[in-house]
DRENTORKOL-3810 file (N, C-alpha, C; in nm, 4 decimals):
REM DRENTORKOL-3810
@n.u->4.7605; n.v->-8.6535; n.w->18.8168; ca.u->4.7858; ca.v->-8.6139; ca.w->18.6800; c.u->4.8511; c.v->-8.4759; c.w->18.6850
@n.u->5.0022; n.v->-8.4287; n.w->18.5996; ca.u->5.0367; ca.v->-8.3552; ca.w->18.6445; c.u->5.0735; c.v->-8.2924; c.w->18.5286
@n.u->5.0720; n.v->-8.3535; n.w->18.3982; ca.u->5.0560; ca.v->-8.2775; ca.w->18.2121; c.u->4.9799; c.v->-8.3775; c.w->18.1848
@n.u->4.9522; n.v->-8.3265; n.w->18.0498; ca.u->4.9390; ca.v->-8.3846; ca.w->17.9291; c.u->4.9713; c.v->-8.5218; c.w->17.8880
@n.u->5.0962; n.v->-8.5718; n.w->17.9403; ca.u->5.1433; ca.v->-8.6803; ca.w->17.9231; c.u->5.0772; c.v->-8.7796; c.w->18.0214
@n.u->5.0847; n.v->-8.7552; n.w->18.0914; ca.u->5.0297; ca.v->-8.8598; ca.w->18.2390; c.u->4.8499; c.v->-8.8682; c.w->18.2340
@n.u->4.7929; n.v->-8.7412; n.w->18.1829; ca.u->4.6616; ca.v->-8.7824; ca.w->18.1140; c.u->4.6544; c.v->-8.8833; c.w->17.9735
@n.u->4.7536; n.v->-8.8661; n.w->17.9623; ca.u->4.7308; ca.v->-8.9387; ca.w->17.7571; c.u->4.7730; c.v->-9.0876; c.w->17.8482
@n.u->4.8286; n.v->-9.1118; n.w->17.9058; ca.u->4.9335; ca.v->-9.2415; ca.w->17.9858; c.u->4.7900; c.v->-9.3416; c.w->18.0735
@n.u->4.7255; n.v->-9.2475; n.w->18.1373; ca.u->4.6121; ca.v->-9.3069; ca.w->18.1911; c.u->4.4950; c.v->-9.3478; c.w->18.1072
@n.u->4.4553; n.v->-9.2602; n.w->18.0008; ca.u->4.3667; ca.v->-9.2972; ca.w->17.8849; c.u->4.4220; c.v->-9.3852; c.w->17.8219
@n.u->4.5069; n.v->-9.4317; n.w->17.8049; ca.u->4.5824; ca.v->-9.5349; ca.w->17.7328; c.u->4.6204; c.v->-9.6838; c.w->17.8270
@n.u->4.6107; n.v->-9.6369; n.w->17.9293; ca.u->4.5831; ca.v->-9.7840; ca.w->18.0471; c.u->4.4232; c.v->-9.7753; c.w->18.0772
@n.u->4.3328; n.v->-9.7493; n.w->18.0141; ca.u->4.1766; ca.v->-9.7924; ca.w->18.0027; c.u->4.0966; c.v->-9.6726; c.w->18.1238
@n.u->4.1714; n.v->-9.5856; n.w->18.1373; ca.u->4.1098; ca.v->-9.4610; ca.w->18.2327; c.u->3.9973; c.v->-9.3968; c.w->18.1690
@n.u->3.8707; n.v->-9.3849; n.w->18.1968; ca.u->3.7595; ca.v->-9.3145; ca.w->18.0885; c.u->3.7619; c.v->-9.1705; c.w->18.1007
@n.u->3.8749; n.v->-9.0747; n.w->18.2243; ca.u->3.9113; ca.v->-8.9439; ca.w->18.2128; c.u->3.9946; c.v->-8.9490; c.w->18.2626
@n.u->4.0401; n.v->-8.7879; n.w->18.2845; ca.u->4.1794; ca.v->-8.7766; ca.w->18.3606; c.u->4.1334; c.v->-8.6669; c.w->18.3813
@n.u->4.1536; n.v->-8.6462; n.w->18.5577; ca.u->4.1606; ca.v->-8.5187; ca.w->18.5630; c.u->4.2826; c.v->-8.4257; c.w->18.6529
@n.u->4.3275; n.v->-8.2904; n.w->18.6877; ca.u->4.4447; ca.v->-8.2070; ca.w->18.7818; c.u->4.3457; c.v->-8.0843; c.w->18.8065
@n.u->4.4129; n.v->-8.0900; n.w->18.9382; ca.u->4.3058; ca.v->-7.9608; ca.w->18.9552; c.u->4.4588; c.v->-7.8322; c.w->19.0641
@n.u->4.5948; n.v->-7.9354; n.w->19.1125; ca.u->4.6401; ca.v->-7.8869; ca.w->19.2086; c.u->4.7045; c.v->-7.7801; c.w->19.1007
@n.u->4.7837; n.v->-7.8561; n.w->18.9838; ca.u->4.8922; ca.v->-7.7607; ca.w->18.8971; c.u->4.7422; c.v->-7.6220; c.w->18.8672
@n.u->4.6922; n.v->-7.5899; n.w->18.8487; ca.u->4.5749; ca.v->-7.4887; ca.w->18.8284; c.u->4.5650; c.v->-7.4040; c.w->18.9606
@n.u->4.5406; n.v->-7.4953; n.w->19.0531; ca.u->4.5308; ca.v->-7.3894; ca.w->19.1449; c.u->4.6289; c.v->-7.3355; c.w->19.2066
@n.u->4.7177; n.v->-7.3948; n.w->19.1672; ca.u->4.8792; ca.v->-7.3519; ca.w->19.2384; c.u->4.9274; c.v->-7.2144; c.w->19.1076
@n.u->4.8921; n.v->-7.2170; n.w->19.0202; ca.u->4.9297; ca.v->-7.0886; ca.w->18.9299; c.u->4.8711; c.v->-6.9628; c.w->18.9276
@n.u->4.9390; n.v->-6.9011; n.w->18.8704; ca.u->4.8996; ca.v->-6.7495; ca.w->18.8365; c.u->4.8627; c.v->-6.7483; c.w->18.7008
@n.u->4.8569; n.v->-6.8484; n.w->18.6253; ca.u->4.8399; ca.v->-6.8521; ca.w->18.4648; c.u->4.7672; c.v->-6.9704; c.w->18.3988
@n.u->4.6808; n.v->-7.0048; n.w->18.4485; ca.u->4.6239; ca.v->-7.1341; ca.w->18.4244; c.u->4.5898; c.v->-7.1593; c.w->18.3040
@n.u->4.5614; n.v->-7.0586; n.w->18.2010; ca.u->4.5216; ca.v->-7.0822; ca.w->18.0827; c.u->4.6577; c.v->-7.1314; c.w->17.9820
@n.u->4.7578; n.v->-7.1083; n.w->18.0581; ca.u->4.9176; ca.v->-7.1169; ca.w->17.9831; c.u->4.9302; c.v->-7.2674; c.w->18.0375
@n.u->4.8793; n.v->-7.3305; n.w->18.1718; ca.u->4.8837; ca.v->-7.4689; ca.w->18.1578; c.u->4.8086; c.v->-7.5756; c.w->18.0644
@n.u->4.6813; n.v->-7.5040; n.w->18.0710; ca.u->4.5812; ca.v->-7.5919; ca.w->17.9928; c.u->4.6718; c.v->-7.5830; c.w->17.8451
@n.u->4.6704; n.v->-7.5212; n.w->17.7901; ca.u->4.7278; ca.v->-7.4803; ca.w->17.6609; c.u->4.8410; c.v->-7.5986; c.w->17.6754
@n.u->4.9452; n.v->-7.5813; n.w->17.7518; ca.u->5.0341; ca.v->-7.6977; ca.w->17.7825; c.u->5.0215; c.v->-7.8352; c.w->17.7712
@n.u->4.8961; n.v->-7.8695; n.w->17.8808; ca.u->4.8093; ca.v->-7.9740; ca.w->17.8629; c.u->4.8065; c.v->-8.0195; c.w->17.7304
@n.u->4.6849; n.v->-7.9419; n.w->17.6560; ca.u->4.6646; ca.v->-7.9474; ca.w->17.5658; c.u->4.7646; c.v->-8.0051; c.w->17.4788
@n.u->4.8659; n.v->-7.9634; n.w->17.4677; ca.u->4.9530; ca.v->-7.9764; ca.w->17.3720; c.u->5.0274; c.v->-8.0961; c.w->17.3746
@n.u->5.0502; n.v->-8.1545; n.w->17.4813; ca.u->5.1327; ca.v->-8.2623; ca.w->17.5222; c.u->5.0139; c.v->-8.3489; c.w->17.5216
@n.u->4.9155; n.v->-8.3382; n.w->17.5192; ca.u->4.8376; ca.v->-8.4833; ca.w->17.4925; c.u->4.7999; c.v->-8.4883; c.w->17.3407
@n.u->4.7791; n.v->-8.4104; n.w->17.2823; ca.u->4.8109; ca.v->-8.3813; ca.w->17.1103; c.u->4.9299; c.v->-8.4838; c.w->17.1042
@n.u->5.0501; n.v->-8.4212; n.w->17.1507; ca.u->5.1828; ca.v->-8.5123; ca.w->17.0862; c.u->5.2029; c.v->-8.6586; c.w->17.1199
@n.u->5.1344; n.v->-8.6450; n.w->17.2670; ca.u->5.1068; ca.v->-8.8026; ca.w->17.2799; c.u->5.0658; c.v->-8.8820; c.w->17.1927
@n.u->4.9417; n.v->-8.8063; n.w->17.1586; ca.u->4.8427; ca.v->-8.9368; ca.w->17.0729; c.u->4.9022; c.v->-8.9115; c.w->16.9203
@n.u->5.0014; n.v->-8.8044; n.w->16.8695; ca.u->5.0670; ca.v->-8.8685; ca.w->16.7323; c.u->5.2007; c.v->-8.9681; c.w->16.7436
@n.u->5.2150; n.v->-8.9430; n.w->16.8221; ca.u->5.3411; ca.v->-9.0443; ca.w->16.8643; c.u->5.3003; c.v->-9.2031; c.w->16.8571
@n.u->5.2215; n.v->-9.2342; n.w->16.9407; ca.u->5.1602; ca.v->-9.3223; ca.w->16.9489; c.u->5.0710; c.v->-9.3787; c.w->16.8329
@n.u->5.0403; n.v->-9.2948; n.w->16.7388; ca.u->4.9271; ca.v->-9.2934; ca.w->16.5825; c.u->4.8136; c.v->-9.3014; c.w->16.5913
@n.u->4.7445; n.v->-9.2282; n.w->16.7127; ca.u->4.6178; ca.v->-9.2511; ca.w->16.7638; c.u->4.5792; c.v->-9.0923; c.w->16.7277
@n.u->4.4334; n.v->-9.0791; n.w->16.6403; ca.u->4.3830; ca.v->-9.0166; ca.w->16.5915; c.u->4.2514; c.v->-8.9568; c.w->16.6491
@n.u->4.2223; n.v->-8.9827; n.w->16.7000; ca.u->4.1204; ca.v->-9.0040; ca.w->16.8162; c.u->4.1570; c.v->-9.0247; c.w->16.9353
@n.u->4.0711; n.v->-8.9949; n.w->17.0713; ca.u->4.0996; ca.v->-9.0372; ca.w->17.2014; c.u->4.0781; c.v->-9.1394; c.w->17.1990
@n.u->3.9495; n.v->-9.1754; n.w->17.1514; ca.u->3.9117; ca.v->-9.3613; ca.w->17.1294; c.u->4.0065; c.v->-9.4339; c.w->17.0704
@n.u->4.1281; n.v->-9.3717; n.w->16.9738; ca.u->4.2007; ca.v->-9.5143; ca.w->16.9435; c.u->4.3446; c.v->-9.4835; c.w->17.0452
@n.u->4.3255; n.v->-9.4178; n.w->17.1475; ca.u->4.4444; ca.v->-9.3895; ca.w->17.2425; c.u->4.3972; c.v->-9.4958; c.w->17.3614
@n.u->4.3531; n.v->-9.6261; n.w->17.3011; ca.u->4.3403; ca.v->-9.7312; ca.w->17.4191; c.u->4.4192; c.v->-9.8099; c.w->17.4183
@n.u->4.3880; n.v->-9.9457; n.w->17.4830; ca.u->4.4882; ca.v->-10.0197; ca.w->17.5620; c.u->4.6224; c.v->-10.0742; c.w->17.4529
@n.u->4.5395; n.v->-10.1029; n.w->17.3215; ca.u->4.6262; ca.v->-10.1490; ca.w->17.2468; c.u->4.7894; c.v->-10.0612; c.w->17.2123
@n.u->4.7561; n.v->-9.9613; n.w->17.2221; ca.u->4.8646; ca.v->-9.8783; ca.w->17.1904; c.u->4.9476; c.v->-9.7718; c.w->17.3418
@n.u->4.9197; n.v->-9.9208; n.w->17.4627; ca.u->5.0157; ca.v->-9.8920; ca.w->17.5760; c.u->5.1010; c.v->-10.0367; c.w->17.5689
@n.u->5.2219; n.v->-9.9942; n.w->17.6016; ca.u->5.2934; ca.v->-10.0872; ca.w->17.6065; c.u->5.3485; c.v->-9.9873; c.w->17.8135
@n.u->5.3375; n.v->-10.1198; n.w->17.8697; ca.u->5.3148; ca.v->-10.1118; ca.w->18.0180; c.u->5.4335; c.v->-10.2053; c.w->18.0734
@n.u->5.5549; n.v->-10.1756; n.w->18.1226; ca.u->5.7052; ca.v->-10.2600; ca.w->18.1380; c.u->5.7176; c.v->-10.2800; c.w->18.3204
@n.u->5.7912; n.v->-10.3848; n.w->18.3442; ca.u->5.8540; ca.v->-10.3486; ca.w->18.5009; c.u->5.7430; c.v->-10.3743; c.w->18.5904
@n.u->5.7718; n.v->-10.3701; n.w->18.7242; ca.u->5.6583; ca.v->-10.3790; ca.w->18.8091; c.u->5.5236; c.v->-10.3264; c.w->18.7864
@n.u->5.4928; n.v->-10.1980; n.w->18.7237; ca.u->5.3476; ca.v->-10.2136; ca.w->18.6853; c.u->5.3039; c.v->-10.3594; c.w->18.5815
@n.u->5.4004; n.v->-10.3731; n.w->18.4652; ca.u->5.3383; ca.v->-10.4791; ca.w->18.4195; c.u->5.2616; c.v->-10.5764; c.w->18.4707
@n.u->5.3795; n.v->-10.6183; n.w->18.5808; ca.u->5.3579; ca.v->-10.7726; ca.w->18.6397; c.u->5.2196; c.v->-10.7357; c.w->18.7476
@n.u->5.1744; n.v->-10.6341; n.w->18.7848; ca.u->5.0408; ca.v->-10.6113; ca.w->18.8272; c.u->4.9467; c.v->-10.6339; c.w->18.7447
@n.u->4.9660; n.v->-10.5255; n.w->18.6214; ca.u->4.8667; ca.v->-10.6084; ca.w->18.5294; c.u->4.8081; c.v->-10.6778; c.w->18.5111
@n.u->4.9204; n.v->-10.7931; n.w->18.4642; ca.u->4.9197; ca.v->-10.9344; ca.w->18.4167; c.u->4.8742; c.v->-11.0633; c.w->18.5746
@n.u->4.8807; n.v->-10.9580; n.w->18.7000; ca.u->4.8231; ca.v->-11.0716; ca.w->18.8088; c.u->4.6712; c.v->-11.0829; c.w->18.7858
@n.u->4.6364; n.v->-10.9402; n.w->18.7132; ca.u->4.5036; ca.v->-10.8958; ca.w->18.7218; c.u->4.3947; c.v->-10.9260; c.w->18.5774
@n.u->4.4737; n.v->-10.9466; n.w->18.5242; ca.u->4.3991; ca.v->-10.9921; ca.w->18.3794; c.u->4.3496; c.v->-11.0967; c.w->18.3873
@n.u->4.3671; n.v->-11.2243; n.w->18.4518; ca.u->4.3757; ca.v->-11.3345; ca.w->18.4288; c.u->4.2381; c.v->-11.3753; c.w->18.5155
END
């Protein structure tokens, strides 16, 4: 996980957290990432119309291309 986005991306393929620990320790400003973080998983979940983390689930990933077809070996 490397923003905001790729956390909101995993909560939204049925992940119950997300966590980064390298972008943090690799800075001099970590509170300017979180804030970042922060912010990009905010825009995620209005984009998407999810109001909650709970309604940032599966229904509102749309999953294309070779991950799909993993998916879909695995659902069944």
């Amino acid at each position: 996980i490397r923003s905001g986005i790729d956390a909101a991306k995993a909560i939204c393929c049925g992940a119950v957290l997300a966590s980064s620990a390298l972008p943090f320790v690799r800075s001099n400003a970590p509170a300017k990432i979180l804030s970042s973080y922060k912010q990009q998983f905010q825009t995620s979940m209005f984009l998407v119309g999810a109001k909650s983390i709970s309604e940032l689930g599966r229904d509102k990933c749309l999953v294309l291309g070779k991950t799909r077809e993993y998916c879909e070996a695995f659902d069944d």
